[in-house]
C-alpha positions in Angstrom: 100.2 140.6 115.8 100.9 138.5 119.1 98.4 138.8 122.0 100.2 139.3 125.2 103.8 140.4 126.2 104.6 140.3 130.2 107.7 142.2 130.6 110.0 142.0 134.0 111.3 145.7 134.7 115.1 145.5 136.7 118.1 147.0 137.8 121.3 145.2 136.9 122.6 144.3 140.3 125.0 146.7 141.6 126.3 147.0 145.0 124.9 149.9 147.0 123.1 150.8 143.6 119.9 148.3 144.2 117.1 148.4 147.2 118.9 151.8 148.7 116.0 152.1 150.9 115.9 148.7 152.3 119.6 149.1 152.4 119.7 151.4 155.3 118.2 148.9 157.5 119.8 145.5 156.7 123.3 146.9 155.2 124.3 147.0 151.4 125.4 143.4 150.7 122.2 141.8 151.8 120.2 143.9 150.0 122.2 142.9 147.0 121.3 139.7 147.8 117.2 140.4 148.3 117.9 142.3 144.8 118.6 139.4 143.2 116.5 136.8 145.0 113.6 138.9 144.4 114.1 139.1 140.8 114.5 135.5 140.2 111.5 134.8 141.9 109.7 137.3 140.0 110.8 135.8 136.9 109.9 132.3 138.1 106.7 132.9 138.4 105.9 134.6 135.1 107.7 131.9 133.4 105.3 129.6 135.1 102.4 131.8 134.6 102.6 130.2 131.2 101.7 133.5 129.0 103.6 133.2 126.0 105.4 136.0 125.3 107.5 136.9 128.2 111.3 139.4 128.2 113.2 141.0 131.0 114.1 144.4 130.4 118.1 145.8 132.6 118.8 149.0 133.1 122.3 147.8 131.6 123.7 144.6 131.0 127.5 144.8 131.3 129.9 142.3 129.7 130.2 140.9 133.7 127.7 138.9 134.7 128.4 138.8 138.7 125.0 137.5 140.8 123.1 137.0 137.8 124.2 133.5 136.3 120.7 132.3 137.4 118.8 134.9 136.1 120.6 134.7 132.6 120.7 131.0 132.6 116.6 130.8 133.0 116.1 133.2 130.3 117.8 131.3 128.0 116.4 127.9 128.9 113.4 129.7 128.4 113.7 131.5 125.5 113.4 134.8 127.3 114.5 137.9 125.7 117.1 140.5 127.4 116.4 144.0 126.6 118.2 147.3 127.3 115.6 150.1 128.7 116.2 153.4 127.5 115.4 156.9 128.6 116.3 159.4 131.5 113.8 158.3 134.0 111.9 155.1 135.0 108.3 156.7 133.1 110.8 157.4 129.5 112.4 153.6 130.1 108.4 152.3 130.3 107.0 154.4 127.7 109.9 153.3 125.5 109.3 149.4 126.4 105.7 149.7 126.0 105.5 151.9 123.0 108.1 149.8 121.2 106.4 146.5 122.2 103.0 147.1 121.3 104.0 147.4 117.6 104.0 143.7 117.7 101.4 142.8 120.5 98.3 143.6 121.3 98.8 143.7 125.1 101.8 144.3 127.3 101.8 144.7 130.9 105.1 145.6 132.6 105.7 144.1 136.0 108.4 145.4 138.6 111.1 143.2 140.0 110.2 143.7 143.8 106.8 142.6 143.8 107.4 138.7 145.3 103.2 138.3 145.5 102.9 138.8 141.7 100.7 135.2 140.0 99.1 134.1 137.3 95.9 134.9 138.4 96.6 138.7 139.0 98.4 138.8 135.4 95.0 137.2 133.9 93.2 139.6 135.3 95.6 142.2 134.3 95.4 140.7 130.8 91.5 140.6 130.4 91.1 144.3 131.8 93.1 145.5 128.7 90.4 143.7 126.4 88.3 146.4 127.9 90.3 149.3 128.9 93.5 151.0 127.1 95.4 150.7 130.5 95.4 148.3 134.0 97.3 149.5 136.9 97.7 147.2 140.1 98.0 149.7 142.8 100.9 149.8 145.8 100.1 150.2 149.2 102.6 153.2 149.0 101.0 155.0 146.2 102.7 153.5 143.2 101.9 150.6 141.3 103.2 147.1 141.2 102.6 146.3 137.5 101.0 148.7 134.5 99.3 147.4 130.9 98.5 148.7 128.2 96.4 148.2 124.9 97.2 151.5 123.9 99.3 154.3 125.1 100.7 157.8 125.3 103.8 158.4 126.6 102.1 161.6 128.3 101.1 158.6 130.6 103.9 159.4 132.6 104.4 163.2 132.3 104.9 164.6 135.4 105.3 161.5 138.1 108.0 161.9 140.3 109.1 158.4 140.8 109.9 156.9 144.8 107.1 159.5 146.0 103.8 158.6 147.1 101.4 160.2 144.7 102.7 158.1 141.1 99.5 156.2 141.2 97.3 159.1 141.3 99.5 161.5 138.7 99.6 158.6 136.7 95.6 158.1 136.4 95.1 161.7 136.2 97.1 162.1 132.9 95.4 159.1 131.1 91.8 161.2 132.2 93.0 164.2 130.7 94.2 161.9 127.5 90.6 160.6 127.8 92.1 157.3 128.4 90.5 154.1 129.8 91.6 152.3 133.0 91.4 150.0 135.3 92.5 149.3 138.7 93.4 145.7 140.3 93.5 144.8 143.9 95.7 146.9 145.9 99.3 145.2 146.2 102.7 146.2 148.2 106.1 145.2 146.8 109.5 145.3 148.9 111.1 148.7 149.3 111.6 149.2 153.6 112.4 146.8 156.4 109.0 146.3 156.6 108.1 145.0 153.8 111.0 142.8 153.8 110.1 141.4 157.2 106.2 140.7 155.4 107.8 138.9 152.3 109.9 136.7 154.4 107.3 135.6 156.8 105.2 135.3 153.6 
């Protein structure tokens, strides 16, 4: 049994299909290009976080690789996995990642793609919180979370969380109470979803 799996949650990108929300401000092709810029500096910095056990998880991975040579070229170099997610919703996709994983380590902690201010000192912390507690959430300033851990789980994690709205932190905690689950919560966070958050990454 391995210790510690850190995977990297994204969207294949798609034109008009990625950052739909920042879109509407800044237009569809440049937030294509945040898409991508954003997940490659997400990856960067778990590869250098220096874990071990590290795989990014597409919503698809089609047989054309437009925008994402970079991507795919550091995973190999690194020795990165590249999984399919699976399920109907964002919660099914996680549950399935995590469920699946955790039948070979002891620890996983998913982090999303759009969270630029993610480090190696937030996914220690993560890490020793789930020597401790079954889950570790890192709260969003919008009521979501930028990364969720587990040492063990229940899919029924997720039942019931409408994803995009502002109450999935709060659904989320609720359910692993009512499982009688332990958690704990990290430093509140923010990842990039409107024009304002884009503005505070790039002056970041």
């Amino acid at each position: 049994m391995n210790d510690l799996l850190i995977i990297q949650f994204a969207k294949w990108p798609v034109l008009g299909n990625v950052k739909t929300r920042l879109a509407r401000s800044i237009g569809d092709e440049q937030a294509l290009q945040v898409h991508i810029t954003l997940m490659n500096e997400v990856l960067d910095k778990l590869i250098l976080s220096n874990f071990g056990g590290v795989e990014l998880w597409l919503n698809e991975i089609p047989t054309e690789k437009a925008g994402m040579h970079a991507v795919l070229k550091k995973t190999k170099v690194n020795n990165i996995a590249c999984k399919l997610q699976r399920g109907d919703n964002l919660g099914d996709k996680m549950a399935d990642a995590i469920s699946g994983s955790l039948l070979h380590f002891r620890k996983v902690i998913i982090v999303g793609s759009d969270c630029p201010n993610i480090s190696k000192s937030i996914l220690n912390e993560a890490s020793l919180a789930l020597d401790n507690s079954d889950l570790v959430i890192g709260p969003a300033e919008d009521g979501g979370y930028v990364l969720i851990g587990a040492a063990k789980f229940n899919a029924n994690i997720f039942t019931g969380v409408i994803w995009g709205q502002g109450e999935v932190l709060s659904k989320t905690t609720q359910n692993a109470q009512n499982l009688g689950y332990s958690f704990k919560l990290l430093a509140e966070s923010w990842d990039v979803d409107e024009l304002a958050d884009y503005e505070r990454w790039k002056s970041s």
